[in-house]
MDTraj code that builds the backbone (N, CA, C; nanometers):
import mdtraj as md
import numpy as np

residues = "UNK UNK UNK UNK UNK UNK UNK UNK UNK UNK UNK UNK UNK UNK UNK UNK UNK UNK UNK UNK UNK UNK UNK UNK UNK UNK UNK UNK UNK UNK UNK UNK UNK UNK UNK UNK UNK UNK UNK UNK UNK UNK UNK UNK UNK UNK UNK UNK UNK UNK UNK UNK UNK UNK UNK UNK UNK UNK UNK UNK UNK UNK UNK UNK UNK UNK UNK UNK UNK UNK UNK UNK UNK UNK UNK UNK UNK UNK UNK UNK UNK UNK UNK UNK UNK UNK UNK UNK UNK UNK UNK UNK UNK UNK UNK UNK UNK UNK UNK UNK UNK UNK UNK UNK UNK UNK UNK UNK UNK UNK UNK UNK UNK UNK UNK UNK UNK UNK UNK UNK UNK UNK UNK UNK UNK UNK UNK UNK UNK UNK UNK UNK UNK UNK UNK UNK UNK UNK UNK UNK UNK UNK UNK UNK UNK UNK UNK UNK UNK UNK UNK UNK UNK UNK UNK UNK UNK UNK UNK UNK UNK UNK UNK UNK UNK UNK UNK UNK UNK UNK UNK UNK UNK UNK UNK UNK UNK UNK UNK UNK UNK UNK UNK UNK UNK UNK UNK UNK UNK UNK UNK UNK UNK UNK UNK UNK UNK UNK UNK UNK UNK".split()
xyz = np.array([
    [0.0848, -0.1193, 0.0000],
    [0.0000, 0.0000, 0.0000],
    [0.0887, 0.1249, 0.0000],
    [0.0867, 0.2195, -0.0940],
    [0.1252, 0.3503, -0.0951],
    [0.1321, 0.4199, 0.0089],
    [0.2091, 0.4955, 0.0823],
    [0.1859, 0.6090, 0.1551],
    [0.2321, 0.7376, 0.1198],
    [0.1980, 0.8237, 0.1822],
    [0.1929, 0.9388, 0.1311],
    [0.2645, 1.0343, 0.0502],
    [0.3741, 0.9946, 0.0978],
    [0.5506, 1.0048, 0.0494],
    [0.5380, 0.9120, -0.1094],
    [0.6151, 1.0637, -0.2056],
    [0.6126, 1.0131, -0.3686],
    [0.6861, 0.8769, -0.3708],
    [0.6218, 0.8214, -0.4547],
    [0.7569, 0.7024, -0.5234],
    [0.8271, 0.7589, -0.5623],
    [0.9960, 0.7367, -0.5543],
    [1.1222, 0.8127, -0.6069],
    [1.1322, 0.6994, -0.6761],
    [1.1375, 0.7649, -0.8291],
    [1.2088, 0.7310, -0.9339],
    [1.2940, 0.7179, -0.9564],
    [1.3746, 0.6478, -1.0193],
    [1.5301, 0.6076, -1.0222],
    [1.5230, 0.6408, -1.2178],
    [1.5967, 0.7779, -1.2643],
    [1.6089, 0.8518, -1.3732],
    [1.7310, 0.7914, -1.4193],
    [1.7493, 0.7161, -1.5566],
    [1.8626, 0.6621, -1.5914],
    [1.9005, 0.8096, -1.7456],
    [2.0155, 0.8481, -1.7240],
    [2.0890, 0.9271, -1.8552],
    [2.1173, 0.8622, -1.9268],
    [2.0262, 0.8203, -2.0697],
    [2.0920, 0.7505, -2.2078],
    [2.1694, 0.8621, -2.2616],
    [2.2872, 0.8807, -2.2678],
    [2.3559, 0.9852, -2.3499],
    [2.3859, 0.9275, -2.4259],
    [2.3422, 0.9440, -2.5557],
    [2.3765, 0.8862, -2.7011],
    [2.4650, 1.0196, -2.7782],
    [2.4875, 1.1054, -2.7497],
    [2.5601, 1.1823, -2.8088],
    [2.7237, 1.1379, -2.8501],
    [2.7532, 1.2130, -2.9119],
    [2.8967, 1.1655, -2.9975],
    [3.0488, 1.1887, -2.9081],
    [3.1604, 1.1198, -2.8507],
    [3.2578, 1.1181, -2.8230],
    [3.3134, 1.2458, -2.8534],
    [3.3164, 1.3476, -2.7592],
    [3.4228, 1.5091, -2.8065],
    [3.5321, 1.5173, -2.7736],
    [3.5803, 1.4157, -2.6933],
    [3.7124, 1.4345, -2.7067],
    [3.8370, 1.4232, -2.8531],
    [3.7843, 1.3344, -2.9987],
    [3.8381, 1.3888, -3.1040],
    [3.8485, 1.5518, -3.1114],
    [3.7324, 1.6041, -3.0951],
    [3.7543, 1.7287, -3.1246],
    [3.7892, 1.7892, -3.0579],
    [3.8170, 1.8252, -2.9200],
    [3.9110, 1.8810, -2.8550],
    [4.0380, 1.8492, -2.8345],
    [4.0922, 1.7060, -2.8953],
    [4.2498, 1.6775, -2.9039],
    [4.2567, 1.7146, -3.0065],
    [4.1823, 1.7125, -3.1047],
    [4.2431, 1.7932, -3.2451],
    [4.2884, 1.9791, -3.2595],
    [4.2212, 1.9838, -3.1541],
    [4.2145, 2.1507, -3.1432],
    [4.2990, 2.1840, -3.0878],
    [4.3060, 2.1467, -2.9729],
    [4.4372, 2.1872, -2.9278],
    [4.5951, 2.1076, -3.0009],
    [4.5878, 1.9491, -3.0809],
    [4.6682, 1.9266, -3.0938],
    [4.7183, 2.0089, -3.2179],
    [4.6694, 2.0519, -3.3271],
    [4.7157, 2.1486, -3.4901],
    [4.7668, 2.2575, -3.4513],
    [4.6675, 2.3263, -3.3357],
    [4.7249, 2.4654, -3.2981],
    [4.8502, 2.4511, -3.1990],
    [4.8712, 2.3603, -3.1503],
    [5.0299, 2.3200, -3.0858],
    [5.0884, 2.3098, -3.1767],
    [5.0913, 2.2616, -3.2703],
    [5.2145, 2.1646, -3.3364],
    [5.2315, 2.3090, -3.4360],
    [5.0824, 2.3877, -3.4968],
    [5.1444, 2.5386, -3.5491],
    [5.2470, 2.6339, -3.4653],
    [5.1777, 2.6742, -3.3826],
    [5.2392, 2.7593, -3.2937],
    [5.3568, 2.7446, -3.2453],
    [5.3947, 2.5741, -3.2422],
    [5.5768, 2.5671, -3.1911],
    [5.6493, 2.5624, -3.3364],
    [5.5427, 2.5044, -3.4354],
    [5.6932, 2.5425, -3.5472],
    [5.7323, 2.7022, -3.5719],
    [5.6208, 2.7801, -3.5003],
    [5.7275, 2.9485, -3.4748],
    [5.8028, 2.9605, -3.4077],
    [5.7607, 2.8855, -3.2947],
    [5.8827, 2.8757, -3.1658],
    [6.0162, 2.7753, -3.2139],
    [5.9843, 2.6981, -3.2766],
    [6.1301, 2.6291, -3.3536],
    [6.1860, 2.7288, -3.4763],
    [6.1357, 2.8602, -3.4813],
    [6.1905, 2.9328, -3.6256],
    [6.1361, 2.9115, -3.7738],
    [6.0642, 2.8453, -3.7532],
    [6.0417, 2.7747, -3.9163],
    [5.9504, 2.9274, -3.9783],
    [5.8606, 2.9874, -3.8628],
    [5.7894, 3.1542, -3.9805],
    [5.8077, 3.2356, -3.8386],
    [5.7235, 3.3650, -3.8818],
    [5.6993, 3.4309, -3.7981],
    [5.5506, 3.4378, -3.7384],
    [5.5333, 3.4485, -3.6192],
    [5.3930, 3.4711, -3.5248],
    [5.2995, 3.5799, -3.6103],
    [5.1735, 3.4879, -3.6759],
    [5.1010, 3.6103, -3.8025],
    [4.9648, 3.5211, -3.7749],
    [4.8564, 3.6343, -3.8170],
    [4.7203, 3.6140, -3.8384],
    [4.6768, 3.4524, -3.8224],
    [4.7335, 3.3558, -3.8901],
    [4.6994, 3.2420, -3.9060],
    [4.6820, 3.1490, -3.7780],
    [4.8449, 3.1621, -3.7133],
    [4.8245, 3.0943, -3.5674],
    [4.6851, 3.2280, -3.4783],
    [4.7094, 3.3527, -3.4788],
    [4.6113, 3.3695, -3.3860],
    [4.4878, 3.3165, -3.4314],
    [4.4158, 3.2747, -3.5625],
    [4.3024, 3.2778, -3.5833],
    [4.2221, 3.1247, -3.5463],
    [4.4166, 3.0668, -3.5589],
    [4.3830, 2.9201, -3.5110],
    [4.3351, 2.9317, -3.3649],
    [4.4549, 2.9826, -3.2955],
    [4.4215, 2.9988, -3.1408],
    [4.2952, 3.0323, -3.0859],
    [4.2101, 3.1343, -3.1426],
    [4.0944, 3.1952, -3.1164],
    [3.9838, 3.0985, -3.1856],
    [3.9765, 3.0105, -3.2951],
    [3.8593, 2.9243, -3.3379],
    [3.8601, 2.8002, -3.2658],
    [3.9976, 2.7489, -3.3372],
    [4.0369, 2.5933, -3.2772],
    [4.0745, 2.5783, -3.1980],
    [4.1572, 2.6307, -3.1811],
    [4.2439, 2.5477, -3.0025],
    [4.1792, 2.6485, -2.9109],
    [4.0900, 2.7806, -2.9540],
    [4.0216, 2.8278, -2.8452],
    [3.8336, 2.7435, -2.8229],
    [3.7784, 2.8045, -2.9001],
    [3.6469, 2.8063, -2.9298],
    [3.5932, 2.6430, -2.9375],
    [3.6699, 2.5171, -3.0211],
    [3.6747, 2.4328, -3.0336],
    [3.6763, 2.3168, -2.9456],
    [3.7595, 2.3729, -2.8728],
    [3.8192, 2.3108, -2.7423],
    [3.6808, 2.3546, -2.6224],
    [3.6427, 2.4560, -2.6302],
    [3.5241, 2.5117, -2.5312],
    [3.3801, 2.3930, -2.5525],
    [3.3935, 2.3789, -2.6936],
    [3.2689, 2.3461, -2.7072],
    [3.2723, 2.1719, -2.6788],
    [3.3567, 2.1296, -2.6908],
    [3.4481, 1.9791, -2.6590],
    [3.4379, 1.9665, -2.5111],
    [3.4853, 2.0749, -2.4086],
    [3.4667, 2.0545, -2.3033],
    [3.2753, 2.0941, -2.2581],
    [3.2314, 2.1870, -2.3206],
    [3.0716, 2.1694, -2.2531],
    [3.0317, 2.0333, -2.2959],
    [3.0420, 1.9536, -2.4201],
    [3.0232, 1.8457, -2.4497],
    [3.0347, 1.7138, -2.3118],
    [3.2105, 1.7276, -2.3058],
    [3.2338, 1.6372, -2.1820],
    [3.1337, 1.6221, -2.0351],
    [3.1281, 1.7819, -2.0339],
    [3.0657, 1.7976, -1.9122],
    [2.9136, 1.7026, -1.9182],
    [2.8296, 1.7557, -2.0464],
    [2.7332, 1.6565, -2.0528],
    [2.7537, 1.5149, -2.0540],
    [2.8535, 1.4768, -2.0521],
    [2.8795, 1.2959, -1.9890],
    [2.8767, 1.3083, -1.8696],
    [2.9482, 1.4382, -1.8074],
    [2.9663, 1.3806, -1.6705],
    [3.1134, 1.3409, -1.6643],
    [3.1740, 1.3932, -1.7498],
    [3.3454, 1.3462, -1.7453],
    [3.4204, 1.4892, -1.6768],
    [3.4338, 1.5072, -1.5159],
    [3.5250, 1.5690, -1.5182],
    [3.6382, 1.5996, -1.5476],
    [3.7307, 1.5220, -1.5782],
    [3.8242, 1.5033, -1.6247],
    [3.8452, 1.5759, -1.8092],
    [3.7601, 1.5474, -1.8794],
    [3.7942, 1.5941, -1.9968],
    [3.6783, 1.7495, -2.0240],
    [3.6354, 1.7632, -1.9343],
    [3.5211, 1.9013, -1.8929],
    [3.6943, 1.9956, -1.8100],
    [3.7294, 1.9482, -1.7366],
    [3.8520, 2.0289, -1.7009],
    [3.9242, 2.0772, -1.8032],
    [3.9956, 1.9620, -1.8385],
    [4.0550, 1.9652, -1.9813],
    [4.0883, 2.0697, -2.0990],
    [3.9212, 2.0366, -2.1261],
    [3.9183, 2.0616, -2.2535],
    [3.8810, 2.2330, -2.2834],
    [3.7805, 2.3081, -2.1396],
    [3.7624, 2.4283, -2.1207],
    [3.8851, 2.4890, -2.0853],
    [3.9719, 2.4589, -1.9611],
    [4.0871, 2.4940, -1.9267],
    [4.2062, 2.5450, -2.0398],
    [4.2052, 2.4632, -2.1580],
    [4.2956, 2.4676, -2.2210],
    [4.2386, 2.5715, -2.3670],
    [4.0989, 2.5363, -2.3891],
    [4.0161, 2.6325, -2.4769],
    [4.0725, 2.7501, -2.4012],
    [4.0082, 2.8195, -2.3158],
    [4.0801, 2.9441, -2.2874],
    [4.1619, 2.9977, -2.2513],
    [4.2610, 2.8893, -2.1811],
    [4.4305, 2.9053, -2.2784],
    [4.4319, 2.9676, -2.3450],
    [4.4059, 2.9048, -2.4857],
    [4.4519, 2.9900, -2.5955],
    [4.3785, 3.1355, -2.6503],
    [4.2610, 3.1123, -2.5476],
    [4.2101, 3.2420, -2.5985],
    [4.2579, 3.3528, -2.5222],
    [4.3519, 3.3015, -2.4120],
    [4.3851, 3.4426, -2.3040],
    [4.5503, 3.4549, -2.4152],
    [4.5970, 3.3442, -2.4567],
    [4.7240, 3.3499, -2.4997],
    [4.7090, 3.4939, -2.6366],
    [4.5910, 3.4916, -2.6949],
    [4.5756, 3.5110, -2.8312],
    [4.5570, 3.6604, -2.7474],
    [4.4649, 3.7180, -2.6917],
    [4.4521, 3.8212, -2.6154],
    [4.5851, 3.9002, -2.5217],
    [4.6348, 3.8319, -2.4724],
    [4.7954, 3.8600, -2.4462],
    [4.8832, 3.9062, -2.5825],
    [4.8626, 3.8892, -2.6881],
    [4.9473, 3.8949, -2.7712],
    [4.8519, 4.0641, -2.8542],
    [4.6951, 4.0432, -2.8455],
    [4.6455, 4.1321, -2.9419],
    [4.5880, 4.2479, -2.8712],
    [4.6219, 4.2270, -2.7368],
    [4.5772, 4.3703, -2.6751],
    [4.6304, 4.4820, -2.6586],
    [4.8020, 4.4524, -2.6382],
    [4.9024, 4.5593, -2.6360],
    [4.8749, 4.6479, -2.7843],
    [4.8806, 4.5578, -2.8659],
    [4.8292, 4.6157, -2.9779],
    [4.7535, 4.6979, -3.0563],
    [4.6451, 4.6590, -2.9769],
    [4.5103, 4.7364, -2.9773],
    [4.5732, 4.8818, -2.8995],
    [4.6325, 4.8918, -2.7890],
    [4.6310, 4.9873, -2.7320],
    [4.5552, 4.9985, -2.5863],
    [4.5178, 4.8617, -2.5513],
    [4.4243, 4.8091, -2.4996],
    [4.4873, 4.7766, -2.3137],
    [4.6313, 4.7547, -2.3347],
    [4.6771, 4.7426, -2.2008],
    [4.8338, 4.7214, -2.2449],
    [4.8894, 4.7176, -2.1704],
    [5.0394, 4.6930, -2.2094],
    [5.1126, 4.5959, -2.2198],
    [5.2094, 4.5534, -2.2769],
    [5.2285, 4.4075, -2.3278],
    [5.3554, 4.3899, -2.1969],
    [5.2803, 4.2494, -2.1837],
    [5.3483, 4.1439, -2.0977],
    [5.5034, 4.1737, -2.0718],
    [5.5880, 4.1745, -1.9492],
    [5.7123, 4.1275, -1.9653],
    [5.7475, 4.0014, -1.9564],
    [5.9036, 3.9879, -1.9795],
    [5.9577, 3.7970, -1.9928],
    [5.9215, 3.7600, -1.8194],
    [5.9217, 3.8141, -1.7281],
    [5.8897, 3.7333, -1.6398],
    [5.7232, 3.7347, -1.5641],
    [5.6712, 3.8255, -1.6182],
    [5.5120, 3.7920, -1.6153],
    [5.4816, 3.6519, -1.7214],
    [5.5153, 3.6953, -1.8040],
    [5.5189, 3.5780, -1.9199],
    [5.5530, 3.4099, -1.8867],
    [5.6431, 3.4617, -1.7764],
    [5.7290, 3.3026, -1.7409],
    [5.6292, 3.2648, -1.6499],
    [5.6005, 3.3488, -1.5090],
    [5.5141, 3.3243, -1.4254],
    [5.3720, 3.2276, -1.4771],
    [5.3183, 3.3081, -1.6257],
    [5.2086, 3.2399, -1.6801],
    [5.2309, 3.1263, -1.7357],
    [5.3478, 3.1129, -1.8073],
    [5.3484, 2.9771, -1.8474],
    [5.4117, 2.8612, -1.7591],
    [5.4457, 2.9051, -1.6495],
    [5.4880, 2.8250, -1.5180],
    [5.3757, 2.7653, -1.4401],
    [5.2463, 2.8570, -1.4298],
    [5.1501, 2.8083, -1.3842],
    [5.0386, 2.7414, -1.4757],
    [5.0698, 2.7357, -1.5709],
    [4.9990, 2.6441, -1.6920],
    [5.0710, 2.5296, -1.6755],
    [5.1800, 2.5033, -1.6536],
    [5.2835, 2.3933, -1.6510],
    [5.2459, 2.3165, -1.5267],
    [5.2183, 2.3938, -1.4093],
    [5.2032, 2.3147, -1.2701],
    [5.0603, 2.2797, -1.2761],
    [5.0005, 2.3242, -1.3791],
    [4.8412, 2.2894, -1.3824],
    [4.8384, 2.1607, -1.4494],
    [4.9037, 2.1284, -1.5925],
    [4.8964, 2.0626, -1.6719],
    [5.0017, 1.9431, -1.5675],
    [5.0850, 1.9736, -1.5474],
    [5.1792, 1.8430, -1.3948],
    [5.0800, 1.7300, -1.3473],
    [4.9682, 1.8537, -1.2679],
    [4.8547, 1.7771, -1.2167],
    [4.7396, 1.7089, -1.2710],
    [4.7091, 1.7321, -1.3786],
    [4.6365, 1.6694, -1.4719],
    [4.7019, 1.5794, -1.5525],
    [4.8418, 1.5356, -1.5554],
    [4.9176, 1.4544, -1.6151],
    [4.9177, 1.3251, -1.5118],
    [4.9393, 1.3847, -1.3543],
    [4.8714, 1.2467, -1.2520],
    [4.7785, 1.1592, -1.2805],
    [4.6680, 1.2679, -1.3047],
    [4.5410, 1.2033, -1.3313],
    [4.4932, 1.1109, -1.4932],
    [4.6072, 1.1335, -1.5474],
    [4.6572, 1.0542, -1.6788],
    [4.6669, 0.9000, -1.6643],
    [4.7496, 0.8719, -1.5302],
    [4.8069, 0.7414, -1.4809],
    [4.7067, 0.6467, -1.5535],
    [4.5359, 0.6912, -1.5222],
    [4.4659, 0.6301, -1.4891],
    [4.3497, 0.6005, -1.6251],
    [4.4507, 0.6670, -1.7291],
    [4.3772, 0.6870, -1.8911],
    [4.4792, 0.5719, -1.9791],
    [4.4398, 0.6245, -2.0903],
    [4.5348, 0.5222, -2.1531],
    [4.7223, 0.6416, -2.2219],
    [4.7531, 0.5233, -2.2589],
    [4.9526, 0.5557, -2.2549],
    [4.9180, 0.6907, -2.3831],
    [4.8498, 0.7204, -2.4512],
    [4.8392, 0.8019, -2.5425],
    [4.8233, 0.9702, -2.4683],
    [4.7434, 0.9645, -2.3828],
    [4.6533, 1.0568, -2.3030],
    [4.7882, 1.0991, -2.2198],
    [4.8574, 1.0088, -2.1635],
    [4.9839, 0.9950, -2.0954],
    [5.0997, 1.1032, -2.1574],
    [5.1231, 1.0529, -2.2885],
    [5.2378, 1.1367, -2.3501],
    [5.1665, 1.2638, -2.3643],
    [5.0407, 1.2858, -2.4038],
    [5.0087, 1.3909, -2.4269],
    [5.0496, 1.5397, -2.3152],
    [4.9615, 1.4796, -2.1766],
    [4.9995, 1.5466, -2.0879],
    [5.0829, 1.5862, -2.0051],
    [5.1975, 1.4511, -2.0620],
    [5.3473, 1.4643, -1.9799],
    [5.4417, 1.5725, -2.0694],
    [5.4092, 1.5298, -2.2204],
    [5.4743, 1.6595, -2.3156],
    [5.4361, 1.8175, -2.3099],
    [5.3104, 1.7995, -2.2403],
    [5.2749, 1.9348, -2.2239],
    [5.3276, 2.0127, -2.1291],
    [5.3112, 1.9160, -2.0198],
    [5.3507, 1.9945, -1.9301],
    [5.5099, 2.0394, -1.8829],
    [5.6176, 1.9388, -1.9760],
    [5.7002, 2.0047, -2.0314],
    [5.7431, 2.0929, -2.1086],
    [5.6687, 2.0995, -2.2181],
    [5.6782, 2.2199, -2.2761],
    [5.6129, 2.3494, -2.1744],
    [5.5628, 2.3389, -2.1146],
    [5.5133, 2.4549, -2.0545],
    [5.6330, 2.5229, -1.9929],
    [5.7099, 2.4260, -1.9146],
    [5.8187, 2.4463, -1.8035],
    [5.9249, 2.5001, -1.9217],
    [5.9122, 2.4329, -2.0313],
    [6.0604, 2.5004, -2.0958],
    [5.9652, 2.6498, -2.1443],
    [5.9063, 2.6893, -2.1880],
    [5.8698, 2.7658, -2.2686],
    [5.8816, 2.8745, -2.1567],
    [5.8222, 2.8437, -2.0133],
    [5.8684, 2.9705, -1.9108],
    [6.0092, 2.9476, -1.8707],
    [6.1264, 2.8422, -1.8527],
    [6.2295, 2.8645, -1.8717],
    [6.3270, 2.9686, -1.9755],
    [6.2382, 2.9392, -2.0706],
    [6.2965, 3.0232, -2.2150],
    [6.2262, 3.1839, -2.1968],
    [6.1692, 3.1958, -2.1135],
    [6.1118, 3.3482, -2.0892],
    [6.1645, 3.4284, -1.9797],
    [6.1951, 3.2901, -1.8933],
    [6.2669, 3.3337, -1.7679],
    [6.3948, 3.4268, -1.7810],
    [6.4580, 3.3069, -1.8973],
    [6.6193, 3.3358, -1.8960],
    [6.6573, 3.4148, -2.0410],
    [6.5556, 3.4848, -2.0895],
    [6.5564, 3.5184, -2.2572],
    [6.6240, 3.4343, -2.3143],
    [6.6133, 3.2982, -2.2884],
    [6.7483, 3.2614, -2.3890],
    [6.6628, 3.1905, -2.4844],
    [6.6793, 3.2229, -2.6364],
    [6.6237, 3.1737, -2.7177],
    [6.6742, 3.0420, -2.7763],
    [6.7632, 2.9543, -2.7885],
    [6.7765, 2.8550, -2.7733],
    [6.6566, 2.7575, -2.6941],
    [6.6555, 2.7682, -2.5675],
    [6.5628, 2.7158, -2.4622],
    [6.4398, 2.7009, -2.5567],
    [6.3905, 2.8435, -2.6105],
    [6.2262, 2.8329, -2.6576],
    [6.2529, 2.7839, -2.8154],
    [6.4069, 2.7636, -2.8491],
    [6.3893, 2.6968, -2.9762],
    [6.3320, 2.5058, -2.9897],
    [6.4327, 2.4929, -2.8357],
    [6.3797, 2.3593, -2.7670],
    [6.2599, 2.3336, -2.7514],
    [6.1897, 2.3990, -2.6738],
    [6.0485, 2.3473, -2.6585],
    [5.9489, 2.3746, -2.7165],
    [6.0234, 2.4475, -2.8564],
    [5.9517, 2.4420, -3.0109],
    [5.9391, 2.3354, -3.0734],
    [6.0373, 2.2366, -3.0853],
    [6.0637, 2.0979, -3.1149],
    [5.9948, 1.9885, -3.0425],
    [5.9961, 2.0100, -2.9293],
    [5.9376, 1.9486, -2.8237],
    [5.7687, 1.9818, -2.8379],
    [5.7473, 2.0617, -2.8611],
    [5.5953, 2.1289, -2.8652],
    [5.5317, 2.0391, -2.9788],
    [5.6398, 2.0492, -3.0811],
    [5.5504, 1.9797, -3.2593],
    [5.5456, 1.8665, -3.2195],
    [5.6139, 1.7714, -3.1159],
    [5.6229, 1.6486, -3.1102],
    [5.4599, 1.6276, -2.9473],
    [5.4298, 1.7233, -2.8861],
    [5.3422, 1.6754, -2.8544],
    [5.1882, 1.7160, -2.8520],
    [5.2084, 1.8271, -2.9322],
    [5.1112, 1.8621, -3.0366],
    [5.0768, 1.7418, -3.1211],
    [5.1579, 1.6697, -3.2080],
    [5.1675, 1.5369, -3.2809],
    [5.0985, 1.4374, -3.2515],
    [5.1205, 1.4734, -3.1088],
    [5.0561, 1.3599, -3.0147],
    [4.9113, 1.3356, -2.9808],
    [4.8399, 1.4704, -2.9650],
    [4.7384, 1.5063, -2.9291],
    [4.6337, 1.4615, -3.0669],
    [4.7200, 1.4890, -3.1763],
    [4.6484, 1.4738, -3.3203],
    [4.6716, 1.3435, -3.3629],
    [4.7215, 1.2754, -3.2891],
    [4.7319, 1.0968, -3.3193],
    [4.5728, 1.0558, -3.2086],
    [4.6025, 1.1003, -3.0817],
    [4.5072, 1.0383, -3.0135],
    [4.3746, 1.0629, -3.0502],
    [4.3875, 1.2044, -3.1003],
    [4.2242, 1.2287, -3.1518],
    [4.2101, 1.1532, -3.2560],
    [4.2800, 1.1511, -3.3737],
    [4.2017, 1.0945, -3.4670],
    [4.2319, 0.9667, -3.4891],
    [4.2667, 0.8633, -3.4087],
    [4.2979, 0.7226, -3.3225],
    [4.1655, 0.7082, -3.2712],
    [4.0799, 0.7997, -3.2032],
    [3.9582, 0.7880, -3.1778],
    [3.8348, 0.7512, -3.2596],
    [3.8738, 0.8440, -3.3482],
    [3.7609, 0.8439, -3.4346],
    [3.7674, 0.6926, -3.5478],
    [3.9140, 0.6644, -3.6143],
    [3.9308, 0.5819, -3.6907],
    [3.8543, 0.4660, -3.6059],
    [3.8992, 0.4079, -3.4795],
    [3.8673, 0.3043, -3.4048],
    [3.7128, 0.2878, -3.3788],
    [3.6380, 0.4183, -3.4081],
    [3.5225, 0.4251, -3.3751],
    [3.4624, 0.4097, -3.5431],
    [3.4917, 0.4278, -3.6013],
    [3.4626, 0.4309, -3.7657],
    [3.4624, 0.2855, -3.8397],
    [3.5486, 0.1780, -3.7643],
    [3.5770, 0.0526, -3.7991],
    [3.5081, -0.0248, -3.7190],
    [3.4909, 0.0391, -3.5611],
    [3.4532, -0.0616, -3.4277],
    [3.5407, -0.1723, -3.4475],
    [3.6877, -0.1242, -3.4470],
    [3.7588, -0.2070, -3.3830],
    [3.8900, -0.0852, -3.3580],
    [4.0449, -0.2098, -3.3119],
    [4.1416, -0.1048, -3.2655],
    [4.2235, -0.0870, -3.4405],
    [4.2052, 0.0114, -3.4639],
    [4.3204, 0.0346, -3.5385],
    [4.4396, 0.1069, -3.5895],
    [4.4194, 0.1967, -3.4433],
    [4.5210, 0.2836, -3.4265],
    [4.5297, 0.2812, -3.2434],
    [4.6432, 0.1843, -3.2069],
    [4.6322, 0.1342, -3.0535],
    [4.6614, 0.3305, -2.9942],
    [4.5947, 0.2949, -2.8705],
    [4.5960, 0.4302, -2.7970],
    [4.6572, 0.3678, -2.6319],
    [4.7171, 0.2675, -2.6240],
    [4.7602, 0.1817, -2.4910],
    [4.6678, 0.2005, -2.3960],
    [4.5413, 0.1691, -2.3760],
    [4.4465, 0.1526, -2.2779],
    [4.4737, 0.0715, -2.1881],
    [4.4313, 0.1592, -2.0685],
    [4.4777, 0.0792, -1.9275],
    [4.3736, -0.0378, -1.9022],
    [4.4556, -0.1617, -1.8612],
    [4.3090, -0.2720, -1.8471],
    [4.2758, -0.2629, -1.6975],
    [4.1543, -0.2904, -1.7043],
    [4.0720, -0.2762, -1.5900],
    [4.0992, -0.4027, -1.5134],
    [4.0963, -0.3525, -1.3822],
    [4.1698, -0.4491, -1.2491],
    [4.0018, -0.5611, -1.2433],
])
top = md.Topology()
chain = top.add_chain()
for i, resn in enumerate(residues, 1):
    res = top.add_residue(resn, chain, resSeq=i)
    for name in ("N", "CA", "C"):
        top.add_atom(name, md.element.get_by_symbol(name[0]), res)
traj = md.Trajectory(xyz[None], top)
């Protein structure tokens, strides 16, 4: 017999929506692997990387992480917003002095910022352990490059940021293997681009 008190329903989430993490490793991984071949010398810092920074590895990455969040994946909801506006504060750092808008950065404000992107990305590279070996390099390269790139700001020495220009294309590289490792594997429903998934205990 009923009493007075509702029946509580037990609400199950079918989320049938589509996997966003391709598209937020792709976003951030093209606009890495652009942006350090300036930092390795290969052009100069022009329209193209900012426009990348501000669509793709900004905007792209945003919409990848509201995505996550609707799973319920903290982890790639951190991620994927965190690093979206990254690049959109990076792109803004670079186009505001410009504008006339505020005054441009020195090398050790500069270092400070990319030091604390580095100790951010450290800690989210922990939380890697527990993903697969792909996800792993991704976040361990990053967060090296972060450390060299404020090393190389620290100490003006351009060498340093020629390093973790090289270092950058290679884990930029990375980011654009795992994403579209995703999608292929999901396109076949099987593995055909291994991503070293951790097996479950």
């Amino acid at each position: 017999m009923e009493t007075g008190t509702e029946k509580k329903l037990e609400v199950k989430n079918f989320d049938l929506t589509a996997n966003p993490a391709p598209l937020g490793l792709l976003g951030f991984g093209i606009t890495t692997v652009l942006l350090n071949l300036h930092n390795a010398g290969f052009f100069a810092l022009g329209s193209m990387i900012l426009a990348m920074g501000i669509f793709y590895g900004g905007l792209a990455q945003i919409f990848a992480g509201v995505m996550e969040w609707k799973k319920g994946n903290t982890f790639g909801t951190t991620a994927f917003l965190s690093y979206g506006f990254f690049w959109l504060s990076l792109v803004a750092l670079i186009v505001l002095p410009k504008l006339g808008l505020a005054d441009a950065s020195n090398n050790v404000s500069m270092a400070a910022y990319l030091f604390m992107w580095g100790l951010f990305t450290a800690v989210m590279f922990i939380a890697t352990l527990n993903h697969s070996r792909a996800m792993q390099l991704v976040f361990g390269s990053l967060a090296l490059l972060f450390f060299l790139l404020a090393a190389g700001e620290a100490t003006m020495n351009g060498a340093i940021t020629m390093v973790a220009g090289y270092e950058g294309i290679l884990c930029g590289l990375s980011a654009v293997y795992s994403g579209l490792a995703q999608v292929l594997n999901e396109a076949y429903r099987r593995t055909v681009a291994p991503l070293g998934m951790m097996k479950k205990a």
